[in-house]
N, C-alpha and C positions, 0 to 999 in steps of 0.2 A: 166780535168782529164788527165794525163800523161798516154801517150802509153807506155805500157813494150810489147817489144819482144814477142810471143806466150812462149814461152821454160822458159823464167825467171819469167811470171808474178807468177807463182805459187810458187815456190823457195820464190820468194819476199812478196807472199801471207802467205804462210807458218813462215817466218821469224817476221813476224808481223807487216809490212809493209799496213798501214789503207788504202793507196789508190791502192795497189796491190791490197786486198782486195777488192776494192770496184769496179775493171775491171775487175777481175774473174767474181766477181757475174753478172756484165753485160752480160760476155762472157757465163758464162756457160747458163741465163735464152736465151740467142740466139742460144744457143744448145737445147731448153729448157730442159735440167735439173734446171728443180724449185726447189728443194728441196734442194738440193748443194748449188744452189745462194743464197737460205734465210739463210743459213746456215754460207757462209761469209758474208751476210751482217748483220749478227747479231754479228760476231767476230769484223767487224771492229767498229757497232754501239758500243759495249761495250767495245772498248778500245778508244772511244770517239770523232770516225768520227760524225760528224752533217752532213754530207749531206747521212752517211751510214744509219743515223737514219731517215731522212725526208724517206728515199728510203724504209728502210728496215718498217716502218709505211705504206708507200702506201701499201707494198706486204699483209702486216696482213691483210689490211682492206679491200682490193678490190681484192685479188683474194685467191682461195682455197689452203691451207686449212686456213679461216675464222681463225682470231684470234683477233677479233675490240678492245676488254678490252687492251690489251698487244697493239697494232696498237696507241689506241690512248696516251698509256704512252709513246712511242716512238715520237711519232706526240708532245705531249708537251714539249718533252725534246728536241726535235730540233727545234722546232717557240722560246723557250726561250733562245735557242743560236742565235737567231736570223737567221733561218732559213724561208725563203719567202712561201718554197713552203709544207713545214710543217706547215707553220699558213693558206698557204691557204686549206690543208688535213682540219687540224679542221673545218676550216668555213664549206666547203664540209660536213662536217660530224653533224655540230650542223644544217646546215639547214636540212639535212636528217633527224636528232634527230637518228645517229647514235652512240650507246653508248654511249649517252649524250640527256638532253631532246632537243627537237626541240627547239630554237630558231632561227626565221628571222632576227633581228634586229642584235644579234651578228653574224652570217653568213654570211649578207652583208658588212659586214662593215669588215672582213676577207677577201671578196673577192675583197674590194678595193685593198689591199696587189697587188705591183708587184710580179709576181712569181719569176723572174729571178735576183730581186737586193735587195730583203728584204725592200725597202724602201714602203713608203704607195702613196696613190698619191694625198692627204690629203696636206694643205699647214702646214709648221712647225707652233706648237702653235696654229691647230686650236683644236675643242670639241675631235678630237679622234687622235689625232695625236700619232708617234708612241711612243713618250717620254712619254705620259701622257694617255692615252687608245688605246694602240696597242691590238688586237685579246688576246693576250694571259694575258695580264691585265685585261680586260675586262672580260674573263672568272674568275678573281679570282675576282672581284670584284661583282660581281652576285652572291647576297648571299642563293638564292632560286636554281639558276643553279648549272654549273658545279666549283668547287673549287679546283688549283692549289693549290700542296703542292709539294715543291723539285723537279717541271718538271712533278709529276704523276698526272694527273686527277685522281680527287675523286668525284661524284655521291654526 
């Protein structure tokens, strides 16, 4: 993430600047104003940051005010940009059988996922590798589970 200045990041937030954007909302949740930061980071998730949507996913799911239905639409629309730490959110959340039924089997194999490089630690070409059953395939192919359509979980 690129430092701006204290004085400009907002200017350059305001402007529509996705990664200005997405250091406000750090900056203000360490003011904590919460409510502000989900607020840019839902500006910059919808003008199509993927790391504002991995972020702005965790905030739905894991802290108040609770919003997991909406969290986890966000959560699939950044693991299918190939976000690491948005398919590891889902695993987290399909072992809990967080607004999705509990599955183990797809959980673990989410949490293979590195968090920090999107890659798996799976060798290329094996049973789940990430070309051929990555986290977020594997949910749409679960036909009793949860089913991917355009990045939204659907029940």
């Amino acid at each position: 993430m690129t430092a701006f200045p204290a004085d400009d990041i907002e200017r350059k937030a305001q402007a529509g600047d996705t990664t200005a954007q997405l250091e406000l909302a750090t900056r203000l949740e360490a003011e904590k104003s919460f409510l502000k930061a989900r607020q840019w980071l839902w500006r910059a998730a919808t003008a199509g940051n993927t790391e504002a949507k991995a972020a702005l996913a965790l905030r739905l799911v894991a802290f108040p005010s609770f919003a997991v239905i909406e969290g986890l639409k966000w959560a699939n629309a950044a693991a299918s940009e190939g976000s690491a730490a948005a398919a590891h959110l889902l695993a987290l959340m399909t072992g809990e059988g967080l607004g999705v039924p509990q599955n183990w089997t797809v959980s673990l194999d989410g949490c293979s996922a590195r968090p920090n490089s999107g890659a798996s630690r799976r060798k290329p070409n094996s049973p789940r590798s990430p070309d051929n059953g990555s986290l977020h395939t594997r949910f749409a192919r679960t036909g009793t589970r949860m089913k991917i359509s355009r990045g939204c979980a659907k029940a």
